[in-house]
C-alpha positions as CSV (number, residue, x, y, z in Angstrom):
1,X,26.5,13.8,20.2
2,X,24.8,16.9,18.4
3,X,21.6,18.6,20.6
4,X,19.6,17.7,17.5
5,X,20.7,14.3,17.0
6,X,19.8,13.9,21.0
7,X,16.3,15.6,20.6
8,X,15.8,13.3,17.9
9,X,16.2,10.7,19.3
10,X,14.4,11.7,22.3
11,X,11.5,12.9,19.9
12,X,11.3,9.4,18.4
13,X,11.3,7.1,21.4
14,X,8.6,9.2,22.4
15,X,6.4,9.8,19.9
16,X,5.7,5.5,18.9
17,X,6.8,5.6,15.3
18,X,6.3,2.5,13.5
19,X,9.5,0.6,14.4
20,X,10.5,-2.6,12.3
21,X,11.7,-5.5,13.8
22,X,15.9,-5.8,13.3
23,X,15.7,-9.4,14.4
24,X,17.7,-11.0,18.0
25,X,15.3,-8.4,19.6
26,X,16.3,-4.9,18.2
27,X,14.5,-3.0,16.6
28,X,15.0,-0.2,14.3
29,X,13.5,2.8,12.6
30,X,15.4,4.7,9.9
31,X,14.9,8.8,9.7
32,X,16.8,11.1,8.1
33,X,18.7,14.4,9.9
34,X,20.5,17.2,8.8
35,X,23.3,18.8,10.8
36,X,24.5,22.3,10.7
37,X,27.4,22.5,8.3
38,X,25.8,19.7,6.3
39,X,24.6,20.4,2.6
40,X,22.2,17.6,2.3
41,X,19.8,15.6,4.6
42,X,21.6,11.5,5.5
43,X,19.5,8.8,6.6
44,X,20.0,7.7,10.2
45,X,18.9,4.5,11.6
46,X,17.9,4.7,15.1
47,X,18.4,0.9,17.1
48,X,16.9,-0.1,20.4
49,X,16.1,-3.1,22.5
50,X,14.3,-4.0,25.4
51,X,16.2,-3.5,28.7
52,X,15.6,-4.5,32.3
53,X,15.7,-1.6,33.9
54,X,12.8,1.4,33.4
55,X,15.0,4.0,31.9
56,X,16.0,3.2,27.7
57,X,19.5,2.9,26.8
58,X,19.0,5.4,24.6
59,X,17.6,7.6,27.8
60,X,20.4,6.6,29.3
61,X,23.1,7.7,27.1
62,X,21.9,10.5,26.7
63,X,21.3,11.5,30.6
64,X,24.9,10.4,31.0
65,X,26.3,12.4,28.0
66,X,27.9,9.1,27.0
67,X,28.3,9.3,22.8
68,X,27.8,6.1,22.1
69,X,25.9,6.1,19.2
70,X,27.1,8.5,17.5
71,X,31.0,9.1,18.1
């Protein structure tokens, strides 16, 4: 996963955007991002759900370095 795909994901868990219910207890908020290399903005649709533990999964991945959402 891209530095800026990870800061903006940080950036929105963060900040309390307006997130819309996904339904079976997700969530979602779509953004758009533009990578280096890439000639025009796409529209990403970030995902979360409640978890047990303190830490998001979306914390989580990225401490770990795991790519999971985007591969």
């Amino acid at each position: 996963m891209s530095s800026v795909a990870k800061n903006l994901i940080r950036d929105i868990e963060h900040s309390n955007p307006n997130w819309a219910n996904a339904g079976q207890g997700w969530q979602g908020y779509k953004t758009t991002i533009q990578l280096q290399g890439w000639e025009q903005k796409r529209e990403a649709l970030i995902l979360r759900r409640q978890n047990k533990s303190k830490k998001s999964v979306l914390t989580k991945a990225i401490e770990d370095k795991q790519p999971t959402l985007f591969p």
